[in-house]
VOPAGU-2260 file (C-alpha; in pm, 1 decimal, decimal comma):
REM VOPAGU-2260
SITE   aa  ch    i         X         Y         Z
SITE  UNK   A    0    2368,2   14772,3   -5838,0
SITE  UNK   A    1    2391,1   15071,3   -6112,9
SITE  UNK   A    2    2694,5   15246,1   -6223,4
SITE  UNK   A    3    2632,7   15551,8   -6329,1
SITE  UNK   A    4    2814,9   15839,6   -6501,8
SITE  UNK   A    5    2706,6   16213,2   -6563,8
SITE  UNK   A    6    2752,7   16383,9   -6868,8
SITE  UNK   A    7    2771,4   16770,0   -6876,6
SITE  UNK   A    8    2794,3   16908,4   -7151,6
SITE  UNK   A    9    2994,7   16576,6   -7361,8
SITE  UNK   A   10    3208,0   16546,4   -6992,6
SITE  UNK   A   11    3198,0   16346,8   -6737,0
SITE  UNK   A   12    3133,4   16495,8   -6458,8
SITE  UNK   A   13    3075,0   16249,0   -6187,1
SITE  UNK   A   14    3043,1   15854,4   -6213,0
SITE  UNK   A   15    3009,4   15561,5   -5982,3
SITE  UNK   A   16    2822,9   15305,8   -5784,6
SITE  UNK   A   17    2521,9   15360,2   -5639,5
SITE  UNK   A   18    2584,8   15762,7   -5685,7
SITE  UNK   A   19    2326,7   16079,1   -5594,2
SITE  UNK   A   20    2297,4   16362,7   -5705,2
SITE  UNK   A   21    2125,9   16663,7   -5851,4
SITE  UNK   A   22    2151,5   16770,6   -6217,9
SITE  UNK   A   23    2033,6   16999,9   -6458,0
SITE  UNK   A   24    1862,7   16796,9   -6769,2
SITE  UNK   A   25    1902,8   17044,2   -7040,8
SITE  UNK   A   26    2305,1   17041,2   -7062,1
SITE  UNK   A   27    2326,9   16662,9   -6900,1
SITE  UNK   A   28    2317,3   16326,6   -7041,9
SITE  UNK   A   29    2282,0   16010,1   -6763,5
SITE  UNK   A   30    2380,8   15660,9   -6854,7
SITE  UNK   A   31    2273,7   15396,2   -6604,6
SITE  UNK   A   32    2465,2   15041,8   -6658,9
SITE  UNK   A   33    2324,9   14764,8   -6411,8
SITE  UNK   A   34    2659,3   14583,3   -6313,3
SITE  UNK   A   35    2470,8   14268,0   -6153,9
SITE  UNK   A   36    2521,9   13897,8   -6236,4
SITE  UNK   A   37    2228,9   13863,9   -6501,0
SITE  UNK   A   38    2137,2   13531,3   -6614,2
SITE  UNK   A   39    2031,9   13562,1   -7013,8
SITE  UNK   A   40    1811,1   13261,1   -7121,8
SITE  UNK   A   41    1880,8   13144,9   -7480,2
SITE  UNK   A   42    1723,3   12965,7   -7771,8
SITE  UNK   A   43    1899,2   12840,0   -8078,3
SITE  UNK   A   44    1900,4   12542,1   -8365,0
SITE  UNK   A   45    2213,5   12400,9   -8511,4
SITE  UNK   A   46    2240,7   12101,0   -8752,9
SITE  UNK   A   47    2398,2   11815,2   -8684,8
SITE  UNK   A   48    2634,1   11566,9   -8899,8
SITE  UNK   A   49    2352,6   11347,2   -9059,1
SITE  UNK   A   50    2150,3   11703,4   -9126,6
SITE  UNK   A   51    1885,0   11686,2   -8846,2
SITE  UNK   A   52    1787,6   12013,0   -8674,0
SITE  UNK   A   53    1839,9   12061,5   -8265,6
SITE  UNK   A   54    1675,4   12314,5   -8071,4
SITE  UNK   A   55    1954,7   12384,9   -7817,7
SITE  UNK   A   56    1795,6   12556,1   -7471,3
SITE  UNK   A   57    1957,7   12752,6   -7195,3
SITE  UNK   A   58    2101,4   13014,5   -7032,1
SITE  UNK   A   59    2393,6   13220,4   -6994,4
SITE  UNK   A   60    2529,6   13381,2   -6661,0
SITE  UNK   A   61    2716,2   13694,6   -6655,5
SITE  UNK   A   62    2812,7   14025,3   -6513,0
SITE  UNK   A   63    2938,2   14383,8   -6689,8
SITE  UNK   A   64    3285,2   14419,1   -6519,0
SITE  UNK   A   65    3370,5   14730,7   -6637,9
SITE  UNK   A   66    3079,7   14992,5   -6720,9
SITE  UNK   A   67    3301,5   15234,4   -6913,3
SITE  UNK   A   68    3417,0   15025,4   -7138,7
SITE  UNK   A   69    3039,7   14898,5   -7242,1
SITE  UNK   A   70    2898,7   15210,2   -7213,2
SITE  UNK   A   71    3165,5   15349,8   -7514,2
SITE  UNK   A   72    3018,4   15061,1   -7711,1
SITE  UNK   A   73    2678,5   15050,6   -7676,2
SITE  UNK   A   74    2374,5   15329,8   -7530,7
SITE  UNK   A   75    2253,8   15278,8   -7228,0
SITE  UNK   A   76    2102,7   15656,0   -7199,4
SITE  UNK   A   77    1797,4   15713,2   -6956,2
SITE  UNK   A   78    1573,8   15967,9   -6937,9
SITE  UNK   A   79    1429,8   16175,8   -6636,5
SITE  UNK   A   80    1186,0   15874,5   -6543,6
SITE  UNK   A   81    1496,4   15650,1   -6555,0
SITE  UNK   A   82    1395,8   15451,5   -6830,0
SITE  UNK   A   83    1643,4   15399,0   -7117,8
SITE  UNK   A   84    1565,4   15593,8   -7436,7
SITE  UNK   A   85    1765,3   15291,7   -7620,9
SITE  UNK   A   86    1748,2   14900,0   -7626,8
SITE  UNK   A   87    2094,8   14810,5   -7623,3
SITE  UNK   A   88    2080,4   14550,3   -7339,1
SITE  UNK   A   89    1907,5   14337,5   -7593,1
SITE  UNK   A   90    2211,6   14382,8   -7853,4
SITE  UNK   A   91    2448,5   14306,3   -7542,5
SITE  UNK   A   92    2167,5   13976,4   -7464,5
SITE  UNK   A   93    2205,8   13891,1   -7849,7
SITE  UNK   A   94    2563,3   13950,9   -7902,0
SITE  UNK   A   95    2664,0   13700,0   -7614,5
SITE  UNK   A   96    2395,5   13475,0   -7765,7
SITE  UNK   A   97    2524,6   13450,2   -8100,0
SITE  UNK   A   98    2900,7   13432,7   -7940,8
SITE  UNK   A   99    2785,0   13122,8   -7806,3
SITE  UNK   A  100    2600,4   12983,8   -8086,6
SITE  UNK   A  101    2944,2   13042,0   -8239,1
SITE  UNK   A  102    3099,3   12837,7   -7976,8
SITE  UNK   A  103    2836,6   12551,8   -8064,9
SITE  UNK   A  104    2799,0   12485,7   -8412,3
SITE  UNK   A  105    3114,6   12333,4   -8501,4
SITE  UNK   A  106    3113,3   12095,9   -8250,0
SITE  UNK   A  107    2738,3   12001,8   -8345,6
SITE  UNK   A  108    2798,1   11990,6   -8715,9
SITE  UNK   A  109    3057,8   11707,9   -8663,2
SITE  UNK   A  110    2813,5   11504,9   -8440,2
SITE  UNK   A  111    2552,5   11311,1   -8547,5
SITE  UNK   A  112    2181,4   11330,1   -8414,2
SITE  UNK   A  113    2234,5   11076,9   -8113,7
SITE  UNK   A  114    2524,7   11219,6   -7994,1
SITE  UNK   A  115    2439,4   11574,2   -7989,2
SITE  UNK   A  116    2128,9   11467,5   -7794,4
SITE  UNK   A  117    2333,6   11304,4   -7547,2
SITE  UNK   A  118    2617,0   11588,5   -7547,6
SITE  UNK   A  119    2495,9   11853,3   -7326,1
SITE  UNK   A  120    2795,7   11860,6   -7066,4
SITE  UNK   A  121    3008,1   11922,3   -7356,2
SITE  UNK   A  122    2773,1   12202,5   -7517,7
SITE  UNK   A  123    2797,6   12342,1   -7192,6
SITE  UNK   A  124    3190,2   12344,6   -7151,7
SITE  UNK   A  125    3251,8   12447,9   -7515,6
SITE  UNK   A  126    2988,2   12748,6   -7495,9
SITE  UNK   A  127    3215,5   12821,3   -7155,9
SITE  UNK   A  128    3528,7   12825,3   -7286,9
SITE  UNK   A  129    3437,2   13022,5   -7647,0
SITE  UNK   A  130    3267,4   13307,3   -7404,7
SITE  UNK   A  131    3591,9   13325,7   -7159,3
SITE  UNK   A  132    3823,1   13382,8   -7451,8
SITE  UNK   A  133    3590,4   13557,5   -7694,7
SITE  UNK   A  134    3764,9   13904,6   -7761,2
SITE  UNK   A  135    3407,0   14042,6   -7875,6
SITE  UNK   A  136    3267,9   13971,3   -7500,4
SITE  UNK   A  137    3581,5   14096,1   -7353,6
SITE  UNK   A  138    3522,1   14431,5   -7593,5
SITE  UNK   A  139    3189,2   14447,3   -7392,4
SITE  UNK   A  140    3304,7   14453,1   -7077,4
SITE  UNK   A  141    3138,1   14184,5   -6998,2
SITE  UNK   A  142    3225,2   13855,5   -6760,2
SITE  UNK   A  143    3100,3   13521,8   -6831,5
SITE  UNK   A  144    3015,1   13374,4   -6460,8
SITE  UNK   A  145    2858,9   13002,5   -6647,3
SITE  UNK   A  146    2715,2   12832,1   -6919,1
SITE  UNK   A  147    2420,1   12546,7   -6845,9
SITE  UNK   A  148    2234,0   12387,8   -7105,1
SITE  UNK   A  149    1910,8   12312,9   -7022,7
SITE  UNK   A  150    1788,8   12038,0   -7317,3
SITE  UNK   A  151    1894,0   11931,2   -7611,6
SITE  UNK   A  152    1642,5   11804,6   -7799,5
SITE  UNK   A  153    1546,5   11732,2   -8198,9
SITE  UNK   A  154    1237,8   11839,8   -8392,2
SITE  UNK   A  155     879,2   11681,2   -8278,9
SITE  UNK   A  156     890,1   11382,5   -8627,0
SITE  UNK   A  157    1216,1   11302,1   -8576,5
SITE  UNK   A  158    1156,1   11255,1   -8168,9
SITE  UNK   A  159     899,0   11012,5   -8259,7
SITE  UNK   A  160    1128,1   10820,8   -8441,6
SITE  UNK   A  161    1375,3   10840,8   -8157,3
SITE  UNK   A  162    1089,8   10721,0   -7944,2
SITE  UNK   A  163     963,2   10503,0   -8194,4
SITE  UNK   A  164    1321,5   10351,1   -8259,8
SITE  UNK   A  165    1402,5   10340,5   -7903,9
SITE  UNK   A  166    1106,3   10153,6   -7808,5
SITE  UNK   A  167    1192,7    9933,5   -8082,3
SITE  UNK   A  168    1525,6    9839,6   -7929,0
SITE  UNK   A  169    1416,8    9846,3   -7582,7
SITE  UNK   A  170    1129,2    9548,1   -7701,7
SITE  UNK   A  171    1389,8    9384,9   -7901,2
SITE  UNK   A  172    1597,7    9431,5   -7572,2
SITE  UNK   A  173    1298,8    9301,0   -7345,0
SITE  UNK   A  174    1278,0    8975,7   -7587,5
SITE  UNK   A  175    1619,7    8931,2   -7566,0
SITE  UNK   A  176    1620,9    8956,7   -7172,2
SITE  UNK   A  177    1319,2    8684,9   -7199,9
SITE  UNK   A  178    1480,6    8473,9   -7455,2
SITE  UNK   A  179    1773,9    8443,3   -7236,2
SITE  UNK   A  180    1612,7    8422,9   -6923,1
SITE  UNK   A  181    1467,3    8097,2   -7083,5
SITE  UNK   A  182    1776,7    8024,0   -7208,4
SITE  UNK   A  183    1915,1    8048,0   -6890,5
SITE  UNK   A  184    1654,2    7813,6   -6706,9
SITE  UNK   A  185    1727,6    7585,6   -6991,1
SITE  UNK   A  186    2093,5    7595,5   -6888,0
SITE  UNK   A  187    2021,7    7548,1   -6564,7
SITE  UNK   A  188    1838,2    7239,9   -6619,1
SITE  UNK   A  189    2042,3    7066,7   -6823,6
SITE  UNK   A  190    2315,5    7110,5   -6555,3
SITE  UNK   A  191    2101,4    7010,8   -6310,9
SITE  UNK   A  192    2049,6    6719,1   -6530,5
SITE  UNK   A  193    2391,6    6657,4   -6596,4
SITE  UNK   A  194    2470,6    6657,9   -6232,3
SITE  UNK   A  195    2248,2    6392,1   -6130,0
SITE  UNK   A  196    2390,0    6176,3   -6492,7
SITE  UNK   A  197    2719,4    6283,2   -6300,4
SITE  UNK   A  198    2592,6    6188,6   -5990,6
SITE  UNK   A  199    2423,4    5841,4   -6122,5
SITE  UNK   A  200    2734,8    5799,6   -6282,8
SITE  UNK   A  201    2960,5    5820,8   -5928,0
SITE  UNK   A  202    2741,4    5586,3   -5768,6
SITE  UNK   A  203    2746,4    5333,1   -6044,6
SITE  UNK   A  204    3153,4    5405,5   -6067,2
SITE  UNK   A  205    3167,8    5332,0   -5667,5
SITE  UNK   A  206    2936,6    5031,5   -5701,7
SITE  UNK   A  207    3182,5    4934,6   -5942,3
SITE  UNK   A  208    3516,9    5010,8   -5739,3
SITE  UNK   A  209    3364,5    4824,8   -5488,1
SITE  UNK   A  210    3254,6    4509,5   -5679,0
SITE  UNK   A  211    3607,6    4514,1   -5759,0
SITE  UNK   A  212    3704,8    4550,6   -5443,1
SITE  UNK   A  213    3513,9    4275,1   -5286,2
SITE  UNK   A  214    3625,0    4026,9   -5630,2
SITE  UNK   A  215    3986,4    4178,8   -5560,9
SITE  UNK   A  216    3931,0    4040,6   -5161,6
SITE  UNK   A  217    3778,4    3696,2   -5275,1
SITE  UNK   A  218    4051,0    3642,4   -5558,3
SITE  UNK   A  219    4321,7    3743,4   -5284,2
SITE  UNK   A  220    4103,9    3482,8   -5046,1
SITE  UNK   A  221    4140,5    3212,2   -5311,5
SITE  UNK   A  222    4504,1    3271,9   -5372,7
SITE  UNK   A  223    4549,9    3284,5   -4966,0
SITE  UNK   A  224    4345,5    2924,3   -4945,7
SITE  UNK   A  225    4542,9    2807,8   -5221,2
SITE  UNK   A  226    4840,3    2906,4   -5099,5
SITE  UNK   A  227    4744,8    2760,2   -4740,9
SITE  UNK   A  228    4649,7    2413,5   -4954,8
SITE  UNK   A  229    4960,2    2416,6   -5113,9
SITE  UNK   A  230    5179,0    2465,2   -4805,0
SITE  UNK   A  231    4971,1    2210,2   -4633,6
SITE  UNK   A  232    5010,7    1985,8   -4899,9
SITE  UNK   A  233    5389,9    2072,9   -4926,1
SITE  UNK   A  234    5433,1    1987,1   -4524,3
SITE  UNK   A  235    5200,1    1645,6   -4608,9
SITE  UNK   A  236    5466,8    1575,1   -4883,8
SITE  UNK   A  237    5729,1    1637,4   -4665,5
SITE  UNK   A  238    5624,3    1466,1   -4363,3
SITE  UNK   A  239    5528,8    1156,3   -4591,9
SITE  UNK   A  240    5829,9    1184,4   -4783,4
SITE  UNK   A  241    6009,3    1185,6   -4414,4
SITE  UNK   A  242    5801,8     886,8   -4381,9
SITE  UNK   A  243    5909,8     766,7   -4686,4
SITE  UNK   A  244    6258,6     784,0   -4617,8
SITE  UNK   A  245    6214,8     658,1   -4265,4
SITE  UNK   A  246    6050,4     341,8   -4400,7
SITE  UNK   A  247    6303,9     288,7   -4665,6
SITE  UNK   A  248    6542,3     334,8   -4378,1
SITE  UNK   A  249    6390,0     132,2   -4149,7
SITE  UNK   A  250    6341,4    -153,7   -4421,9
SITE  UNK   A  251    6725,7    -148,5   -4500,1
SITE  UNK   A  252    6764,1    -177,9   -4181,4
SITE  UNK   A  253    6564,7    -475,2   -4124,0
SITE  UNK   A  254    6637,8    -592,7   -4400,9
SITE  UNK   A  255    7011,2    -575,8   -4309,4
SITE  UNK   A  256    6946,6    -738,0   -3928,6
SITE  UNK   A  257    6738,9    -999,3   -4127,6
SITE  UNK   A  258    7020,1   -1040,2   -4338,9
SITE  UNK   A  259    7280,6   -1031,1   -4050,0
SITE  UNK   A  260    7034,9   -1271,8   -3840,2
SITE  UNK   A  261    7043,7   -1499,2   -4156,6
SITE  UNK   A  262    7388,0   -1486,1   -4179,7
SITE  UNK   A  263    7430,0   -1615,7   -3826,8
SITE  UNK   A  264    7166,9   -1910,0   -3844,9
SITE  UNK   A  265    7336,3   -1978,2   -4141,5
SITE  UNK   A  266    7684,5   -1959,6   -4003,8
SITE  UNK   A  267    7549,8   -2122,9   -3681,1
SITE  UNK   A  268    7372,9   -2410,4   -3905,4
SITE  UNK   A  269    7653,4   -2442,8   -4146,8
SITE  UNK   A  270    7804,3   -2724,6   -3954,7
SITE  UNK   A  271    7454,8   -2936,5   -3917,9
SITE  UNK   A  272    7382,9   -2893,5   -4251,7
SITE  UNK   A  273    7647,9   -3177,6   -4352,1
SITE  UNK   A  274    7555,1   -3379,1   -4062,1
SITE  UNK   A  275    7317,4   -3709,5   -4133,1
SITE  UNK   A  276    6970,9   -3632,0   -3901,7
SITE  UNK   A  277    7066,8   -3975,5   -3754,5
SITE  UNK   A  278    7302,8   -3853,4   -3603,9
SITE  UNK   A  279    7147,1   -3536,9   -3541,0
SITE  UNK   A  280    6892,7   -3762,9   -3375,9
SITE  UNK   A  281    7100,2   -3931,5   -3179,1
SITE  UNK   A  282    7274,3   -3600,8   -3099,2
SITE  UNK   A  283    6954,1   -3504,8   -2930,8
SITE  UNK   A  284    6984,9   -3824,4   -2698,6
SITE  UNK   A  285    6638,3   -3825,6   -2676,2
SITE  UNK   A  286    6513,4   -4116,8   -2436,0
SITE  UNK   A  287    6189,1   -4166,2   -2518,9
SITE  UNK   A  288    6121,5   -4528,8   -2633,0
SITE  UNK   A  289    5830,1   -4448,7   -2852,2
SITE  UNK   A  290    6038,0   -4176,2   -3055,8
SITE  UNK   A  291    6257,2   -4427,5   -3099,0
SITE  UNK   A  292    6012,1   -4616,2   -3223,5
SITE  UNK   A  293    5874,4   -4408,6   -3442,0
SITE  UNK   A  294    6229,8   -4362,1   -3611,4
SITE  UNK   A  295    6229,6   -4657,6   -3669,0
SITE  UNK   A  296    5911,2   -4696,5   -3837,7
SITE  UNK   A  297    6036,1   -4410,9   -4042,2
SITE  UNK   A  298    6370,4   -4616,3   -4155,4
SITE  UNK   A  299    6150,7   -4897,4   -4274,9
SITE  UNK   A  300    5915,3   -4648,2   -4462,4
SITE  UNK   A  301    6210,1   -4552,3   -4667,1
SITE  UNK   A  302    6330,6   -4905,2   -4706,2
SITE  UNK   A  303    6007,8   -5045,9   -4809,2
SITE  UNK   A  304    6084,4   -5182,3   -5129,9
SITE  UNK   A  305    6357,5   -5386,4   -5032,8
SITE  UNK   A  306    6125,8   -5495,2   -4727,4
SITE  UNK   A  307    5959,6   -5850,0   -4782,3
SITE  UNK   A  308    5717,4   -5895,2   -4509,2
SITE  UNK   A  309    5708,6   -5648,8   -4206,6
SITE  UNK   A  310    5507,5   -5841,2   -3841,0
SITE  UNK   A  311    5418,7   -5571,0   -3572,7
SITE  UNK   A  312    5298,0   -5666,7   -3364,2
SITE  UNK   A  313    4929,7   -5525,6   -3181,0
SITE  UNK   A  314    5075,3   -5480,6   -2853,8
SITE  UNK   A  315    5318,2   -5214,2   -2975,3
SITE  UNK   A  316    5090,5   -5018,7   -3181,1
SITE  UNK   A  317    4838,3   -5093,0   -2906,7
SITE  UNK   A  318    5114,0   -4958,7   -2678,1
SITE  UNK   A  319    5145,0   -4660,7   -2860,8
SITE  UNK   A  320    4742,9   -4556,1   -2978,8
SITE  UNK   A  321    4716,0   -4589,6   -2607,2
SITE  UNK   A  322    4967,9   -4325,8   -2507,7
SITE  UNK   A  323    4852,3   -4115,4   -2828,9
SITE  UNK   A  324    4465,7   -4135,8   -2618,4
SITE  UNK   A  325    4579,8   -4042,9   -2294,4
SITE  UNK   A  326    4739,9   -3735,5   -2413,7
SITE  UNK   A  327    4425,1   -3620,3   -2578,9
């Protein structure tokens, strides 16, 4: 995983992967660039929008695409123990570090504190992107295989007032929960309240519907016995005013044959009414001597006063009394 190339006297003579070889020191120079994915850890503070340090942690991934090109910018010489007579990986290290730092601190200094906390995705995908176009990584030779960010966090007082703050508004959250927890049983009571008022008030409402009801039934009773009354009464009327008329009817009528049977006495009595009741009497030819007596006791009795003296004598009335007893 080490590219290689062989100097000889300011020439290359030989470069490559993984190459072997013998050389002569004095007139040769060896530069050794690893060309693995290397992941570079990184540490770095910005300042946010309300001026309140973050310490910013993570790490970088990458891998040096083209040796040549990194190995004209920067030493990466060993000696004949293979160890490299410069540091210049840690200028590469730093260089992407501070590229990426670059690629941070705008975007922190227009957050505030609570944000920037919360923002590590986006650190991530902004330090990303400003590596991947950077033109001073691409100078290096250098690909950037991902970004992650690690924490994000503030300085030690100000966490404590996070914490403290936080706390805060998860208590004031907590009494709130409580409050409407209680609030809510409280709710839940009245409308269990209200629905038995509601409920009370059905029944009573029903009750009521049906008093009405049953008052509706015995008014409609009434007016039905009324009515029955007054139809009975009207067929009484009319039955007694048949009667009535019948009556009236029948009285004219006898009242007419008593007339018409009065009419014929009368017109059969008409001619006796003239006649004398002598002669009537005689008429009747009645041969009893004792009426004939008494008729003419009669004719005295009216001719009394011009009668003196009247003799009867007692074998007539003797005569008579006697028939008058053996009748009885």
């Amino acid at each position: 995983m080490t590219y290689v190339f062989h100097y000889k006297n300011g020439n290359i003579k030989r470069e490559g992967r993984g190459l072997s070889f013998w050389y002569f020191s004095p007139n040769s120079s060896i530069v050794a660039i690893p060309i693995g994915s290397n992941d570079l850890p990184f540490v770095f503070n910005e300042s946010t929008n309300d001026y309140q340090t973050v310490t910013i942690q993570g790490q970088i991934s990458y891998k040096i695409s083209n040796p040549k090109t990194l190995a004209d910018v920067l030493d990466f010489t060993v000696n004949e123990s293979g160890q490299y007579k410069k540091s210049d990986i840690e200028k590469l290290h730093q260089r992407i570090i501070n590229e990426a730092q670059t690629a941070t601190s705008s975007f922190i200094h227009d957050i505030k504190l609570k944000d920037a906390i919360r923002s590590a995705k986006s650190i991530e995908e902004r330090i990303l992107k400003g590596l991947q176009s950077s033109q001073a990584v691409s100078m290096l030779g250098v690909s950037i295989l991902g970004a992650n960010i690690l924490a994000v966090t503030a300085t030690p007082e100000m966490a404590r007032a996070l914490e403290t703050e936080t706390r805060e508004k998860l208590q004031q959250e907590a009494d709130q929960a409580i409050y409407e927890r209680r609030n809510f049983a409280v709710e839940q009571e009245r409308k269990i309240r209200e629905s038995e008022l509601n409920t009370e008030i059905a029944v009573e409402e029903k009750q009521k519907q049906i008093a009405e009801k049953k008052m509706e039934s015995e008014v409609q009773q009434a007016e039905n016995n009324r009515k029955l009354r007054e139809m009975k009464l009207e067929a009484d009327i009319a039955v007694e005013n048949q009667r009535k008329l019948f009556i009236e009817q029948k009285t004219d009528n006898d009242k007419k044959e008593a007339e018409t049977q009065g009419y014929v006495s009368e017109t059969v009595l008409k001619p006796y009414k003239e006649i004398d009741w002598k002669i009537l009497t005689a008429l009747n030819n009645n041969s009893d001597p004792k009426f004939n007596i008494s008729l003419a006791f009669r004719q005295l009795a009216e001719n009394a006063e011009k009668i003196g003296n009247l003799n009867i004598s007692p074998d007539l009335l003797d005569s008579i009394l006697n028939n008058k007893r053996h009748k009885r």
